[in-house]
SEMIDO-327234 format. One record per residue (C-alpha): x, y, z; residue number from 1; residue in three letters. Coordinates in steps of 0.02 Angstrom, whole numbers, plus 32768, in hexadecimal, padded with zeros to 4 digits. Layout:
! SEMIDO-327234
ATOM;X;Y;Z;NUM;ALA $
...
***
This chain:
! SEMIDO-327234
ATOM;ECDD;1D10;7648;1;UNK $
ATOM;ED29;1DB3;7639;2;UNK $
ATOM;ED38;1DCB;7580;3;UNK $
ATOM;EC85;1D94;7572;4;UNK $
ATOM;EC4E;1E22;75EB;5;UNK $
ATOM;ECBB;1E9E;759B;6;UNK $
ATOM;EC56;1E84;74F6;7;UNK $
ATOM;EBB8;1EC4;7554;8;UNK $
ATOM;EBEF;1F6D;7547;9;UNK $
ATOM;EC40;1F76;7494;10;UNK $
ATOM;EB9B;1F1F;743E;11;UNK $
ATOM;EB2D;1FA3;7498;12;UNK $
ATOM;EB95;2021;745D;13;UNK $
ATOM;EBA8;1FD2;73B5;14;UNK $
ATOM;EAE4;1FCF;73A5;15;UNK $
ATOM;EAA8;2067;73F6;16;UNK $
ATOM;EB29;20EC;73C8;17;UNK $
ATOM;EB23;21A9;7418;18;UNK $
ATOM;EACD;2240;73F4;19;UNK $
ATOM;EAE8;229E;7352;20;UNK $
ATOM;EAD5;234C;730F;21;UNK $
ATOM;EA5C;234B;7264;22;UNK $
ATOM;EAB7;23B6;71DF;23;UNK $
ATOM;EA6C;246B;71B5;24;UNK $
ATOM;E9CF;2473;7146;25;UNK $
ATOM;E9FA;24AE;7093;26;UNK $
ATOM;E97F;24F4;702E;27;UNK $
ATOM;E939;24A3;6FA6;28;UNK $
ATOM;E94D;24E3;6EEE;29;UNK $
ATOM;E8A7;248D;6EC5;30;UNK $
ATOM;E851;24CE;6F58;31;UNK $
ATOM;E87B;2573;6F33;32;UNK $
ATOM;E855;2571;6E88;33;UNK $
ATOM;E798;252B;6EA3;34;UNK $
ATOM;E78F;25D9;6F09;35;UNK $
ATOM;E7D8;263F;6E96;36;UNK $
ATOM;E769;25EA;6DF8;37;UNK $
ATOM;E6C9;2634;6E22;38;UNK $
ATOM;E6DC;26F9;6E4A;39;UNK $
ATOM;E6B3;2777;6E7E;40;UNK $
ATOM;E6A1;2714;6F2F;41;UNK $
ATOM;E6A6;278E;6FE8;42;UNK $
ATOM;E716;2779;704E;43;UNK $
ATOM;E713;272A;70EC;44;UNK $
ATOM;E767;2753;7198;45;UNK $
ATOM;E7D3;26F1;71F1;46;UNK $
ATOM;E78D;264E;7217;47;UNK $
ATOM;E762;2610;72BA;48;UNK $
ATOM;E782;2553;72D5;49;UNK $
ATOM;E743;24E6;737C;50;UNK $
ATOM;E730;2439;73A2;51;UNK $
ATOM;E6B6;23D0;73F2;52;UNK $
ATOM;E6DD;238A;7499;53;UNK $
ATOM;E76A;22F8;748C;54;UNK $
ATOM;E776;232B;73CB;55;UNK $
ATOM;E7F9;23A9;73E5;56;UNK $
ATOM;E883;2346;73F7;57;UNK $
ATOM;E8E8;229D;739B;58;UNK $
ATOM;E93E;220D;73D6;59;UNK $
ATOM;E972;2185;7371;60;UNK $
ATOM;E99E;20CD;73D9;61;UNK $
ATOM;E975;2136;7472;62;UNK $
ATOM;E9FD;21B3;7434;63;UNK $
ATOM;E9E7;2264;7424;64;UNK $
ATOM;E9E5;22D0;7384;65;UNK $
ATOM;EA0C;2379;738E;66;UNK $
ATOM;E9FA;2407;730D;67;UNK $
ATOM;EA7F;248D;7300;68;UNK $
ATOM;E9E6;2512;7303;69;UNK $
ATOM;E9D4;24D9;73B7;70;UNK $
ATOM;E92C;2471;73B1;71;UNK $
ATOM;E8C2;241B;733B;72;UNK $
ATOM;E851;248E;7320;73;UNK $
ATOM;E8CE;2513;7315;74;UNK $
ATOM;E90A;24B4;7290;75;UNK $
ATOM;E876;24A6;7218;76;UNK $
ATOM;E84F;2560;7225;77;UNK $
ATOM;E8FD;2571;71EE;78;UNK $
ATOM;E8E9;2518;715D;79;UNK $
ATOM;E84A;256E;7123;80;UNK $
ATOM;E88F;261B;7164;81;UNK $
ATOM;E930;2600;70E6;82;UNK $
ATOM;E8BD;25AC;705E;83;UNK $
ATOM;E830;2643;7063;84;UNK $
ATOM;E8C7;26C5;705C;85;UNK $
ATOM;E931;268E;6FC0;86;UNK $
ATOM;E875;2688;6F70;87;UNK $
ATOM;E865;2731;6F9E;88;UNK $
ATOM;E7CD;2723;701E;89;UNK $
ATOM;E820;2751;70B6;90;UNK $
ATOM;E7E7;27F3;7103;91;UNK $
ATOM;E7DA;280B;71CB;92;UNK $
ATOM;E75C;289E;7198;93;UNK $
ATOM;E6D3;2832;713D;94;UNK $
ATOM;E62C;2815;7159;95;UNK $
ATOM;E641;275C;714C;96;UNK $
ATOM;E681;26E2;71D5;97;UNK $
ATOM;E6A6;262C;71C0;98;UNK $
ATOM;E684;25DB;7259;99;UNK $
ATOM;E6BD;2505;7254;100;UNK $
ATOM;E6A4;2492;72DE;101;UNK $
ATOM;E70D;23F3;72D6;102;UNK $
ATOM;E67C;235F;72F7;103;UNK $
ATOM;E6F2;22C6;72C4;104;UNK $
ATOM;E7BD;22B6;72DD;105;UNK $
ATOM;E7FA;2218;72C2;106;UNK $
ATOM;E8A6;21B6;728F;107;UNK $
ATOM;E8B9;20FE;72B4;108;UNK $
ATOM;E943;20A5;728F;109;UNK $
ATOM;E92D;1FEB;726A;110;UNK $
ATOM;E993;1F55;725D;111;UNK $
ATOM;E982;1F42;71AC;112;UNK $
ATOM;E915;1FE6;717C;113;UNK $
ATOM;E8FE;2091;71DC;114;UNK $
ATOM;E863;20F8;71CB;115;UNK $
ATOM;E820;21AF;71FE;116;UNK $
ATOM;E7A1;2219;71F6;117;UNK $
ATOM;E77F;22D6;71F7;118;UNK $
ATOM;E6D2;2316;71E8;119;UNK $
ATOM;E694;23DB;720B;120;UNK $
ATOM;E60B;2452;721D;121;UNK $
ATOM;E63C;24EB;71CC;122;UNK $
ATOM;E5B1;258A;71EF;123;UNK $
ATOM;E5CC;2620;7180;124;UNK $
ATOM;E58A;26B7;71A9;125;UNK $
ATOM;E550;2763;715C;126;UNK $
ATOM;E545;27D0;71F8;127;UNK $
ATOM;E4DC;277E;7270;128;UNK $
ATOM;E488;271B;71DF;129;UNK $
ATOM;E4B4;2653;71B3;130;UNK $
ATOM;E4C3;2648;70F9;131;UNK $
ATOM;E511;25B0;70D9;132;UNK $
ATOM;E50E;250D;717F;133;UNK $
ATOM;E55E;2462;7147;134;UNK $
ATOM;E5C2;23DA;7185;135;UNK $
ATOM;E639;2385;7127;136;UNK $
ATOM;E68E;22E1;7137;137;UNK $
ATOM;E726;2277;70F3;138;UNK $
ATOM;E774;21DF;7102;139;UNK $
ATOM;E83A;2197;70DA;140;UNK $
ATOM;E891;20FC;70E1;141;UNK $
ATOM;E932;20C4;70D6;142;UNK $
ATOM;E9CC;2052;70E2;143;UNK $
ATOM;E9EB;2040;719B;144;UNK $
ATOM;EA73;1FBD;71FC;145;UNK $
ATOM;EA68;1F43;7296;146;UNK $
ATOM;EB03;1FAC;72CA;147;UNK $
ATOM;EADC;2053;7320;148;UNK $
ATOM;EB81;20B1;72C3;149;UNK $
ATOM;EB25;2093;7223;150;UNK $
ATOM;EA57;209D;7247;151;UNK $
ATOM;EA63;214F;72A9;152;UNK $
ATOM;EACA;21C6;7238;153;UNK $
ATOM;EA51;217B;71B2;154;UNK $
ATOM;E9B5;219E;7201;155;UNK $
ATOM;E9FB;223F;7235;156;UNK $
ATOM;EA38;2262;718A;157;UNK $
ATOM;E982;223F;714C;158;UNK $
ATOM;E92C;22C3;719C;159;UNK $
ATOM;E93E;235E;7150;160;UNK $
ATOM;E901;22FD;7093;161;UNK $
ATOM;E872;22DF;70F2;162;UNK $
ATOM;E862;238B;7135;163;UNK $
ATOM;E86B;23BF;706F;164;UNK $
ATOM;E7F7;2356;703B;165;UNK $
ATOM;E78E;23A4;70B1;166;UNK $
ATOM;E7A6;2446;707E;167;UNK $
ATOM;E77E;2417;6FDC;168;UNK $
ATOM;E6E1;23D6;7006;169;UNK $
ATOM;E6B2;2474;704B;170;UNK $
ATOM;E6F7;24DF;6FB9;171;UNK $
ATOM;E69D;246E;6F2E;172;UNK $
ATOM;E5F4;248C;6FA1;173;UNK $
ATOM;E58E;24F1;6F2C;174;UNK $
ATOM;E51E;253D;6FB3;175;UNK $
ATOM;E5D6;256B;7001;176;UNK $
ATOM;E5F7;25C4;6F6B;177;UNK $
ATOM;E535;260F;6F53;178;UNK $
ATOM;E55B;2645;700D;179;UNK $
ATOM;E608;26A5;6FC8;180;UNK $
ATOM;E5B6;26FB;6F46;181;UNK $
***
């Protein structure tokens, strides 16, 4: 009777886990090269990113997932902050802001499969003007466990792919890039 309720504890632990730290965005080659394809592009000031209510933060099997920029959020307008300056379109001085509100943030890890989603609004503005409003949305799957060990450092690990792929989206926009111009 004891052994059995000793289990109790190791197989929760064994399928849940405990929180983990997502690794540091790095830029992406391709992303930066779609920028730098089409000059002469303006710059654009340092981008302010916000979430939704409840869409600011990530847990995986009820465990948290922290960024080391601090917050979600934090963490996507570090990615486009570092992604905008190696193109060469960072300037605190310009004209242009990008504005992004996080609408969807989403990892699930299943038993056989794990899932997320991240989906934004991202505003720019000329002044006081709007010259470019969209929302853009992607998907990811992959390989996930039964055991928590396994599922959570791979959803975790998935996120910032998805966060690229998001970026891309926005980058291959051609009103994005109209609005640049």
């Amino acid at each position: 009777m004891k052994k059995s309720l000793l289990l109790i504890p190791m197989l929760a632990v064994l399928l849940q886990g405990c929180g983990m730290t997502m690794t540091r965005y790095e830029p992406s080659f391709e992303n930066v090269q779609k920028l730098k394809q089409t000059p002469p592009l303006q710059a654009i000031s340092n981008p302010q990113v916000t979430a939704e209510s409840g869409e600011g933060s990530l847990t995986v099997r009820a465990n948290p997932v922290r960024s080391p920029s601090g917050s979600i959020p934090a963490h996507i307008q570090d990615a486009i902050t570092e992604e905008l300056r190696k193109a060469g379109l960072l300037d605190p001085q310009a004209q242009r802001q990008l504005k992004v509100l996080v609408v969807k943030n989403n990892l699930s890890a299943g038993m056989g499969t794990g899932d997320g989603e991240l989906a934004a609004r991202f505003t720019l503005l000329n002044g006081q003007n709007v010259v470019y409003d969209a929302t853009k949305h992607v998907s990811s799957q992959w390989s996930s466990s039964f055991f928590g060990f396994i599922a959570i450092p791979n959803a975790v690990n998935a996120y910032n792919p998805m966060l690229r792929d998001l970026l891309k989206e926005l980058y291959s926009d051609p009103q994005f890039i109209q609005a640049l111009k």
